[in-house]
C-alpha positions as CSV (number, residue, x, y, z in Angstrom):
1,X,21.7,6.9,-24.3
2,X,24.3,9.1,-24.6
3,X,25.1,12.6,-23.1
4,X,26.3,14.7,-25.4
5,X,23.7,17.4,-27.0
6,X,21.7,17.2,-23.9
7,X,21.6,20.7,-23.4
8,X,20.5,21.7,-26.4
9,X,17.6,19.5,-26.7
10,X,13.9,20.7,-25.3
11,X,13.5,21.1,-21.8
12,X,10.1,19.4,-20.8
13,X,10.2,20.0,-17.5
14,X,11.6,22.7,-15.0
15,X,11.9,23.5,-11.5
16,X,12.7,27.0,-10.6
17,X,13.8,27.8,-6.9
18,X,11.4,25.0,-5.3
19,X,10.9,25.7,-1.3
20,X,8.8,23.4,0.5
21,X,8.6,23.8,4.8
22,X,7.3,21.0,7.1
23,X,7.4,21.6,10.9
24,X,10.7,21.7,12.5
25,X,12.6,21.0,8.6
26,X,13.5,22.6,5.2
27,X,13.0,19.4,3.1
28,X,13.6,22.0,-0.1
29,X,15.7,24.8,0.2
30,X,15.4,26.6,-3.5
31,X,15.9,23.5,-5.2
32,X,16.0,24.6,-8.9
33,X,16.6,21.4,-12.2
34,X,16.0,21.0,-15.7
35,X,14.6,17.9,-17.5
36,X,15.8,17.3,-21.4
37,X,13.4,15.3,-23.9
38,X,14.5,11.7,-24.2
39,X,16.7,12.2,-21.5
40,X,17.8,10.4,-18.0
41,X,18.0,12.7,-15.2
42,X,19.3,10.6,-11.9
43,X,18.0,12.5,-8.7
44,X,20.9,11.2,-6.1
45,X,21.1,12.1,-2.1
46,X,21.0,10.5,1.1
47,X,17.9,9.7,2.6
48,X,15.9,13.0,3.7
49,X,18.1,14.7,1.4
50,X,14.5,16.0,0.1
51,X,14.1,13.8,-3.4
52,X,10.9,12.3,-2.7
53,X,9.9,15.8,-1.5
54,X,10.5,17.2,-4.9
55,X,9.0,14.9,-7.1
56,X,6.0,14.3,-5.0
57,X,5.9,18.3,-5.8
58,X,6.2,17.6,-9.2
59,X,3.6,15.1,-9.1
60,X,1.0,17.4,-7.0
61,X,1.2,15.5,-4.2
62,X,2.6,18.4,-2.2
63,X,2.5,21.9,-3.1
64,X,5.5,24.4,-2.4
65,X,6.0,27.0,-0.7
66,X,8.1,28.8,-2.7
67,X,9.3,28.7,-6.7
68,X,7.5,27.5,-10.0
69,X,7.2,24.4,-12.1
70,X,7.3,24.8,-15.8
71,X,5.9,21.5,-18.2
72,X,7.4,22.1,-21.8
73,X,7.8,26.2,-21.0
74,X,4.5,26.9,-19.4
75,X,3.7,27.5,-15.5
76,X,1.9,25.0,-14.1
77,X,0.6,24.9,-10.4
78,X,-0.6,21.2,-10.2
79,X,-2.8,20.7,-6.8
80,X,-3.6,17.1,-7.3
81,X,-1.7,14.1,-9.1
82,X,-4.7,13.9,-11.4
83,X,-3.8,17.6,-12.9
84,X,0.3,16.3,-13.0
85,X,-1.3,13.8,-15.4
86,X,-3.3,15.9,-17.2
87,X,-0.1,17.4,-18.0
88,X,2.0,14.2,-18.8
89,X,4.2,13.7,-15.5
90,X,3.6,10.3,-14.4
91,X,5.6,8.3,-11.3
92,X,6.2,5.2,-10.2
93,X,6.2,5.1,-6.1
94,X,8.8,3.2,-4.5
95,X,6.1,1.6,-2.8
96,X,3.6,0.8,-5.2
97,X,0.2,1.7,-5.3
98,X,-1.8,-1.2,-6.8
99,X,-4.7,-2.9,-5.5
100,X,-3.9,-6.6,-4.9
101,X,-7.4,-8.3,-5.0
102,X,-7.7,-6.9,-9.0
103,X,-6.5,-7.6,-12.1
104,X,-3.8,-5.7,-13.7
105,X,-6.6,-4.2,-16.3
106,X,-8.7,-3.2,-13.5
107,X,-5.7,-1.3,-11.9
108,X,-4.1,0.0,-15.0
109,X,-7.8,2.1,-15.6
110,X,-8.5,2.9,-12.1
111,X,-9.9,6.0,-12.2
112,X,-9.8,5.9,-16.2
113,X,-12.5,3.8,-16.7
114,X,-13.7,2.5,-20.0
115,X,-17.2,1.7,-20.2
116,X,-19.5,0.0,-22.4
117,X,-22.7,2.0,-22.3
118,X,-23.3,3.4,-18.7
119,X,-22.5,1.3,-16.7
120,X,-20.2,-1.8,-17.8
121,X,-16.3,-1.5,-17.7
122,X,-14.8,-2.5,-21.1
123,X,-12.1,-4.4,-19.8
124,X,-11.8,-6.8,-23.4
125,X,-10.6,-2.6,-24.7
126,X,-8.4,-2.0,-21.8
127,X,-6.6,-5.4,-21.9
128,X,-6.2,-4.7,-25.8
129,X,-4.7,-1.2,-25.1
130,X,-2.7,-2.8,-22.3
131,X,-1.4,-5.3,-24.1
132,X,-0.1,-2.9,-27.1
133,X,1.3,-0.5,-24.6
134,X,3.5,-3.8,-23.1
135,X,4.5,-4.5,-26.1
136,X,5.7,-1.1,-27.8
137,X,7.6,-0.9,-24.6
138,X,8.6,-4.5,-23.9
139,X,6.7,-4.7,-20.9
140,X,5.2,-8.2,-20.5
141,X,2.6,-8.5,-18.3
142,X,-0.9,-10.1,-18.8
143,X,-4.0,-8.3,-18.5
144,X,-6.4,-10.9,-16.5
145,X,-3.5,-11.5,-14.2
146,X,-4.4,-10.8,-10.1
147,X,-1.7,-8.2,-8.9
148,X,-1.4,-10.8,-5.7
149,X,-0.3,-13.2,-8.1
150,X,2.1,-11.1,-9.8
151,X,6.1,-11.1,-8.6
152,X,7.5,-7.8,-7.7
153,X,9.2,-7.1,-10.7
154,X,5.8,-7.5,-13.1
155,X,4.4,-5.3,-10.4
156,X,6.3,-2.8,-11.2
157,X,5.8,-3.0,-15.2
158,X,2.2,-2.5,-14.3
159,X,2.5,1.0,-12.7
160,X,4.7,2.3,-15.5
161,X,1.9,0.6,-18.3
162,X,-0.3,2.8,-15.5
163,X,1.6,6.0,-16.3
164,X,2.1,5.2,-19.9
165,X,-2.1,4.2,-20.3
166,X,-2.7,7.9,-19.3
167,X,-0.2,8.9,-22.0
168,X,2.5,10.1,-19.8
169,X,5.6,11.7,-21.5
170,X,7.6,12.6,-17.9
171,X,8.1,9.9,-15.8
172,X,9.2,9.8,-12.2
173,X,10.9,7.0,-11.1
174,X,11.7,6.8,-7.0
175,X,13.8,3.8,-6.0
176,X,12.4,1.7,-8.9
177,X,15.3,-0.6,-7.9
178,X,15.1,-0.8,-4.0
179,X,12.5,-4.2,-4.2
180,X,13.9,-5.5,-7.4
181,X,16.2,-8.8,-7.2
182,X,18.9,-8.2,-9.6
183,X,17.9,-10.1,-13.0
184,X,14.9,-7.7,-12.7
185,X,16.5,-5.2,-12.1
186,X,18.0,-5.6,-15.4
187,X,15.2,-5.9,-17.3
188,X,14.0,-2.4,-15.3
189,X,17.3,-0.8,-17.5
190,X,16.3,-2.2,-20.5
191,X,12.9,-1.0,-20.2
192,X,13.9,2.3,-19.4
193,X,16.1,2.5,-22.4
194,X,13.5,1.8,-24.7
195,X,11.0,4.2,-23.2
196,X,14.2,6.9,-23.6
197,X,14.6,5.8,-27.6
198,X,10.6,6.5,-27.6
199,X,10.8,9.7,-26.4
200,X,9.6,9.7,-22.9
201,X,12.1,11.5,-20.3
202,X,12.9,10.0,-17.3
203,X,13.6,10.8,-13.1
204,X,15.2,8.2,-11.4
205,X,16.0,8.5,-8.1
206,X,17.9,5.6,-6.8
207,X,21.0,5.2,-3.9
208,X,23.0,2.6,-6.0
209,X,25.4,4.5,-7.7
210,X,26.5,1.6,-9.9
211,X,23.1,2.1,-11.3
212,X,23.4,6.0,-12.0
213,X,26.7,5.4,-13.6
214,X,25.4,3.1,-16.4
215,X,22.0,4.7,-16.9
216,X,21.5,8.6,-16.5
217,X,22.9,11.3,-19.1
218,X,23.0,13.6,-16.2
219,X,23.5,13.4,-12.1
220,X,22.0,16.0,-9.7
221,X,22.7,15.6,-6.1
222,X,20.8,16.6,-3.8
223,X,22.0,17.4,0.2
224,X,20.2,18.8,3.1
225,X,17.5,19.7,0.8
226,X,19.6,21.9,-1.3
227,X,21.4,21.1,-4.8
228,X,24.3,20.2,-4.0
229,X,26.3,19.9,-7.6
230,X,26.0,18.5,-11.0
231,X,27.8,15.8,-13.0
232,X,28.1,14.1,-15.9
233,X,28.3,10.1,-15.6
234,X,31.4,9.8,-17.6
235,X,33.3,12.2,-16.1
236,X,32.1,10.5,-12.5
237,X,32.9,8.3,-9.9
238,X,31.2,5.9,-7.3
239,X,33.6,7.3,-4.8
240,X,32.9,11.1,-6.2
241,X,29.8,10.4,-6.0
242,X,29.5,9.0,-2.6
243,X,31.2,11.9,-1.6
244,X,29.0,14.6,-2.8
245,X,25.9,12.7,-1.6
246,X,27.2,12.6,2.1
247,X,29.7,15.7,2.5
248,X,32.8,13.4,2.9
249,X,34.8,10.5,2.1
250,X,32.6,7.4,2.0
251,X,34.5,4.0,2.3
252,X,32.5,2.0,0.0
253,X,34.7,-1.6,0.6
254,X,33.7,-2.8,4.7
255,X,36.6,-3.0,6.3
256,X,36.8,-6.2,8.6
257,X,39.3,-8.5,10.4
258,X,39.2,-12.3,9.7
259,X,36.5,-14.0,11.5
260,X,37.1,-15.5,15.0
261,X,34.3,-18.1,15.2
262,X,33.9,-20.0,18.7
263,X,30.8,-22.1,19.5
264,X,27.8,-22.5,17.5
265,X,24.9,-20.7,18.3
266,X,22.3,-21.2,15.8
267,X,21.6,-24.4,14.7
268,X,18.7,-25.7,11.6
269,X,18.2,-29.4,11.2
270,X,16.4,-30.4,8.3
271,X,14.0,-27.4,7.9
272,X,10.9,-27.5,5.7
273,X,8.7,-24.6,5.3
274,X,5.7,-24.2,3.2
275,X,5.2,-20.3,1.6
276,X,1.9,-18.0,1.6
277,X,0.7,-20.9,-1.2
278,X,1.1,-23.7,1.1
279,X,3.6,-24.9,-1.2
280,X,7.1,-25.6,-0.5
281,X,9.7,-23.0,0.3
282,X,12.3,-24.3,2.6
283,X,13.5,-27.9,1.9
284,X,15.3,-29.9,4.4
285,X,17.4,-27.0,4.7
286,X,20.5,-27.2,7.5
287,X,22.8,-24.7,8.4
288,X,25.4,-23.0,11.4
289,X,26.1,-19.9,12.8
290,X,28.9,-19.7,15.1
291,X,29.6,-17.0,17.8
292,X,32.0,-14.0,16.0
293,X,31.2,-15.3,12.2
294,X,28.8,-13.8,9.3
295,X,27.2,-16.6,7.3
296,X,25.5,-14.8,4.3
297,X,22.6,-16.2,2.9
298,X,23.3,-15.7,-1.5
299,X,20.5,-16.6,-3.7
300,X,18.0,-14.8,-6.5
301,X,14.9,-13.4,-4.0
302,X,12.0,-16.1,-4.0
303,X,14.4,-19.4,-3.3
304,X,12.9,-19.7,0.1
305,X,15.3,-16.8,1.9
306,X,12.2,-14.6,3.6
307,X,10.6,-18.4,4.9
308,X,13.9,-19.4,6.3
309,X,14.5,-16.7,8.3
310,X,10.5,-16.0,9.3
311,X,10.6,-19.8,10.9
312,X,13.9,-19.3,12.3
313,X,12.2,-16.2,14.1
314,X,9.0,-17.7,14.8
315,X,6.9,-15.9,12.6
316,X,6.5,-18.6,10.5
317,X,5.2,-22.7,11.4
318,X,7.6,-25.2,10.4
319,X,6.1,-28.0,8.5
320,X,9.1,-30.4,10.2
321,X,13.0,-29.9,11.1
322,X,14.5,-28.4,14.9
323,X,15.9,-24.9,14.9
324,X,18.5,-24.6,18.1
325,X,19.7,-21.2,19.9
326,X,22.1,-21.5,22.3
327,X,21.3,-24.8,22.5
328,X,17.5,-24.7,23.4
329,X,15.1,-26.1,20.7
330,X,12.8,-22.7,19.4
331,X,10.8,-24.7,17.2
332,X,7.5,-24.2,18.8
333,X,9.1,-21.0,20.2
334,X,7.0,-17.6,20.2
335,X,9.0,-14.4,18.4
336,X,9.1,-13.2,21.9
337,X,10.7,-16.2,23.6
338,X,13.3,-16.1,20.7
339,X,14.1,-12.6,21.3
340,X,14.5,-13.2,25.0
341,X,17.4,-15.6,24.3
342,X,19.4,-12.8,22.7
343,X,18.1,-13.0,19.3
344,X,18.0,-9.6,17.0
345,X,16.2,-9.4,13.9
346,X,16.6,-7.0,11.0
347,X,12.7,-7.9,9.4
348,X,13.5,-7.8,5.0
349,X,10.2,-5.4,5.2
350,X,10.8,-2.3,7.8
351,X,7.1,-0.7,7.3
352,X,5.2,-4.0,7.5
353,X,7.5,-6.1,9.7
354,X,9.9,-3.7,11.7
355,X,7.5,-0.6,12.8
356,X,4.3,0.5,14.0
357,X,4.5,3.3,11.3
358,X,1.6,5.7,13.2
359,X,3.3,5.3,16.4
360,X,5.9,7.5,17.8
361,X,9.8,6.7,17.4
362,X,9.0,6.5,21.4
363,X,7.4,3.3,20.9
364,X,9.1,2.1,18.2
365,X,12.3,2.2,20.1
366,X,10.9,-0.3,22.7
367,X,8.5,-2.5,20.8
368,X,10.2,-5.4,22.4
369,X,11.3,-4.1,25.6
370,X,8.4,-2.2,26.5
371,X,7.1,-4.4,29.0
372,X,10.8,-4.9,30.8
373,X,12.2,-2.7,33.3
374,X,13.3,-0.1,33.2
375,X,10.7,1.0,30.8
376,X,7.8,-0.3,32.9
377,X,6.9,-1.2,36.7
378,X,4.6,-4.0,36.3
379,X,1.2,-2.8,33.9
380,X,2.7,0.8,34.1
381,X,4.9,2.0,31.4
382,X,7.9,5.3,32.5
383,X,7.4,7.3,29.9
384,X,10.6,9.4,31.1
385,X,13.0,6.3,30.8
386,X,11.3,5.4,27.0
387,X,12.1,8.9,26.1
388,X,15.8,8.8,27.0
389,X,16.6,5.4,25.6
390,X,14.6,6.7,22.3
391,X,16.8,10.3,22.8
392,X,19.9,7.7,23.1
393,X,19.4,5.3,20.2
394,X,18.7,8.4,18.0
395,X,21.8,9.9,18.7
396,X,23.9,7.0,18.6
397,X,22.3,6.4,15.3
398,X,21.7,9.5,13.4
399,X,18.2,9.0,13.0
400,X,18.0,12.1,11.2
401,X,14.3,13.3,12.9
402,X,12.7,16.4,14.2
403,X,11.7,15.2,17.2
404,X,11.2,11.7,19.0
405,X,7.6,11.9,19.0
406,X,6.7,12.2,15.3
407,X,5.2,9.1,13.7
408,X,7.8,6.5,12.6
409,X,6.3,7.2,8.8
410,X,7.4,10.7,8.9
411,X,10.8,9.5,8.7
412,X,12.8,8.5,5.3
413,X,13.3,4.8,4.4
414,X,17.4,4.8,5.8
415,X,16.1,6.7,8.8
416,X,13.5,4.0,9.4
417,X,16.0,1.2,9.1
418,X,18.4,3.2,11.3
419,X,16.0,2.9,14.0
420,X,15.2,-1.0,13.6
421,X,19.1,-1.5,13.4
422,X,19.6,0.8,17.0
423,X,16.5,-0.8,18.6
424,X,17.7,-4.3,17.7
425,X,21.3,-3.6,18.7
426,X,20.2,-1.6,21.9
427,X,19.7,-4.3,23.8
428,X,22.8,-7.7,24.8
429,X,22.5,-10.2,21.8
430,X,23.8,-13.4,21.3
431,X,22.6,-13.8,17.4
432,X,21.5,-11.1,15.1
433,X,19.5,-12.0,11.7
434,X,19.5,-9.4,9.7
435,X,17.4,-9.5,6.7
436,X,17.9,-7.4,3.1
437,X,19.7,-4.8,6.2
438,X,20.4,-2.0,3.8
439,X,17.4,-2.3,1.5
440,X,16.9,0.8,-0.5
441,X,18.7,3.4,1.7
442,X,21.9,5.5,0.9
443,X,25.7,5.1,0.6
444,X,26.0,6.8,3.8
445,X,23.5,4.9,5.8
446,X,25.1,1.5,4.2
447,X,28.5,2.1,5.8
448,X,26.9,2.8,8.7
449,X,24.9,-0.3,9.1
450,X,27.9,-2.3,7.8
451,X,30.0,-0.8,10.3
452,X,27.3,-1.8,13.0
453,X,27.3,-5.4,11.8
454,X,30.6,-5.9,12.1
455,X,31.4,-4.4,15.1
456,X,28.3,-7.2,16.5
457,X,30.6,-10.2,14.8
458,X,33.8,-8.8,16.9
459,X,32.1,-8.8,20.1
460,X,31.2,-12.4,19.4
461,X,28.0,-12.3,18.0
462,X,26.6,-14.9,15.5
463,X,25.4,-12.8,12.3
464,X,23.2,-14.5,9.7
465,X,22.7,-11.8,6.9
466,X,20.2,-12.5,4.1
467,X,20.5,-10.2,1.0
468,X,19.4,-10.2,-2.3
469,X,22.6,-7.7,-2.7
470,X,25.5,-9.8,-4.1
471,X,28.2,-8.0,-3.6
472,X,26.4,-6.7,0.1
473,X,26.5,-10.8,0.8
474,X,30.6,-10.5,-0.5
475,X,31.3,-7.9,1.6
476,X,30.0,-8.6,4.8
477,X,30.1,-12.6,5.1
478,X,32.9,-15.1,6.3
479,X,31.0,-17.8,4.8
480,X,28.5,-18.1,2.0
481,X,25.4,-20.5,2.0
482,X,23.9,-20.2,-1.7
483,X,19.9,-21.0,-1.8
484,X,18.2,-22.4,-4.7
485,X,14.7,-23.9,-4.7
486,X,14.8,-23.9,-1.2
487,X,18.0,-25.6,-0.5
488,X,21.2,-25.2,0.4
489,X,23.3,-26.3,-2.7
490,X,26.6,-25.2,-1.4
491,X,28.7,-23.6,2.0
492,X,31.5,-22.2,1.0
493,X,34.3,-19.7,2.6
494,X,34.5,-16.3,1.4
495,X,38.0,-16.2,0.0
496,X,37.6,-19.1,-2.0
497,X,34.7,-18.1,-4.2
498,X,34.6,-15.5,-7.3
499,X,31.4,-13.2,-7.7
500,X,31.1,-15.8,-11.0
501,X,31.4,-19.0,-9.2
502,X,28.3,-17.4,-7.0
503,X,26.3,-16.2,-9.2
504,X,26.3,-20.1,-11.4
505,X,25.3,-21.4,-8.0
506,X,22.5,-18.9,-7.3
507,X,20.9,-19.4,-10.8
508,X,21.2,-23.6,-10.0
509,X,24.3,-24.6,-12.2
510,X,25.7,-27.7,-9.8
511,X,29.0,-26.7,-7.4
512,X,30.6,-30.0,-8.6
513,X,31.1,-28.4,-12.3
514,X,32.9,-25.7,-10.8
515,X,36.1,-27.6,-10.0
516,X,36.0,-26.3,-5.9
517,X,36.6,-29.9,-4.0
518,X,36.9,-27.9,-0.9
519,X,33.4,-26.9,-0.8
520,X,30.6,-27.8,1.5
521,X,27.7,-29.1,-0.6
522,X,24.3,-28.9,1.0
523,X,25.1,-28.2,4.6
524,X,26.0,-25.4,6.6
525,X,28.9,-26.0,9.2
């Protein structure tokens, strides 16, 4: 893919001076863009910057206000994703929308049935189409396979053979990377190269600006709901980038002090943990945290990294092993007598885990403090102290919101996450387990979290962070537990391990054919 001539090809699609109100916000203020054939447009901006907004426009999902959309030259004024379509514009939802209990045929021709007769689905027709679609495009998926059973990378593949099955020629893209580990993510670039060299034109909205930089032909940012520049990959920058996104210098390296650890406050002994399957996740796992240190959990997502941290938090049984906090044994602990020994927890999923999306930030902001003083006196909540520590943690934060009483799923993704992260740190911790922390949100909202974390580690907190991020788990950590197959294959410091040397231990190669004597193999103190 290449950038030059992208002007003069075709424009497919066009949006001319897009305004789109909701109460209390301008999420588009006369947004206007250009779409090439065969091209990569990258849709940058910090979250509530207004992205979605737009392309949900595009997609007739909202309808502006103001301005006009144009598909291939002609006005279009699409009041339902079904007429978007009708016209070729397809997208793929950061959050997708696939039906669990059926097969990936039965999703792919959801509401574009084929039948045989009346009243029989062809599915033998739709697998066949399916199955040439996924492989014109190189994406393998099989057609009788349950969407429950599928990873979340093949998940993915399905709602783009979705798009493509209803012979989409535009397609929209939003975060397609923010639930991808990073070998999928991979194979995500190569698929969208080959549906670029086919002739489909691509949106892709994304934060990770590594990402823009080696796939789109062209950059718009957007900021405050308006357009805030354009750019051309080669001639751009991370840092420029950052920068434009956020309206000022963004320091993309964390900037920490060495470590200071004292006494240990978490403690696993020989942890075992069976997954959704019943089948083993977590084996004989062992591991410290001390007070003022960041161990960072490394490892490709699906090595037992969400089962660990759900039984060190109680939200998972243990199928044997002790799991110590401050020296008290939690192992038959409730989440609630965890948290009330200090412990904070950054949940990997902030919509199923971390919120009560229909309920107010109100409530969010004391989901597990509501019941203490001063927010209640006895059975009776004080709705006046709830909406001052909500006020409070929003400030402190920049939860960027209209109001404190809108519905936690009003708010963008970072903004979401900014509210777990204040909640959690709003309240004296001894040990914070933070989980995928900065999880499909922006540059901006990253160094702010970051910062956040940190500045727990200095005041003596234990920190255990779990990311699929590599280089999130290099910046943050002081030392690095790698996970594979549900163990612990190697402790190391941070200073003496390469992104390489990390990256062989996370895809099972052993430490002892690395040549680092020093290391720590299998155990976490």
């Amino acid at each position: 893919m290449t950038t030059s001539g992208a002007q003069d090809r075709q424009v497919v699609l066009e949006a001319r001076g897009i305004t789109k109100r909701f109460p209390g916000v301008i999420a588009n203020n006369n947004v206007s863009l250009k779409l090439h054939k065969g091209e990569v447009l990258a849709l940058l901006g910090e979250n509530g910057a207004g992205k979605s907004t737009l392309m949900n426009i595009l997609y007739g999902l909202y309808h502006q206000d103001e301005g006009e959309i144009l598909v291939n030259g002609a006005p279009i004024r699409a009041n339902s994703p079904h007429e978007s379509i009708e016209r070729g514009i397809g997208m793929v939802h950061q959050h997708f929308q696939l039906v669990p209990v059926m097969t990936v045929a039965e999703n792919v021709m959801l509401g574009n049935e084929i039948t045989r007769g009346r009243f029989f689905l062809d599915r033998r027709r739709a697998a066949q189409q399916i199955t040439e679609i996924s492989r014109r495009y190189g994406l393998e998926v099989e057609p009788n396979a349950l969407i429950a059973d599928l990873p979340v990378g093949a998940q993915q593949r399905v709602e783009i053979i979705k798009a493509l099955y209803r012979n989409a020629d535009i397609l929209i893209l939003d975060e397609p990377t923010a639930v991808l580990t990073p070998q999928e993510a991979d194979d995500l670039v190569r698929i969208m190269r080959t549906l670029v060299d086919q002739g489909t034109s691509l949106i892709f909205i994304t934060h990770k600006l590594r990402e823009v930089l080696e796939i789109a032909d062209r950059i718009i940012v957007l900021r405050g709901g308006k357009v805030m520049g354009e750019a051309l990959p080669a001639e751009s920058s991370e840092a420029s980038l950052a920068a434009m996104m956020v309206g000022r210098d963004v320091i993309l390296q964390v900037d920490k002090d060495a470590a200071q650890p004292a006494e240990t406050v978490l403690e696993v002994r020989g942890l075992y943990v069976r997954d959704d399957r019943s089948l083993p996740a977590v084996s004989g796992v062992d591991l410290q945290v001390r007070a003022g240190e960041i161990l960072g959990i490394a490892g490709v997502q699906g090595n037992g990294q969400t089962e660990l941290v759900a039984a060190i938090t109680g939200l998972r049984n243990k199928e044997a092993g002790t799991v110590l906090v401050v020296g008290q044994d939690v192992s038959l602990a409730t989440p609630r007598q965890i948290s009330e020994l200090g412990v904070a927890h950054i949940p990997e999923d902030r919509q199923r885990e971390g919120l009560i999306t229909s309920y107010e930030l109100t409530d969010n902001s004391v989901l597990e403090l509501y019941y203490r003083k001063p927010f209640a006196n006895g059975i009776i909540r004080d709705e006046e102290q709830i909406d001052a520590h909500c006020t409070r943690l929003v400030e402190e934060f920049d939860v960027r919101t209209p109001s404190i009483h809108v519905p936690a799923s009003s708010l963008s993704g970072g903004n979401q996450q900014k509210l777990i992260v204040a909640r959690e740190f709003s309240q004296p911790i001894k040990l914070l387990i933070a989980a995928q922390p900065t999880r499909g949100i922006d540059v901006g909202s990253i160094e702010f979290i970051h910062n956040q974390i940190i500045k727990k580690r200095d005041e003596g907190v234990a920190v255990l962070v779990v990311s699929a991020e590599l280089d999130e788990v290099l910046a943050l950590s002081d030392r690095i537990a790698v996970m594979y197959h549900g163990k612990i294959v190697a402790t190391v410091n941070n200073s003496e391990v390469t992104r390489e040397d990390l990256g062989l231990l996370m895809a099972g190669a052993g430490p002892q054919g690395l040549g680092v004597r020093s290391w720590e193999l299998g155990v976490g103190g």
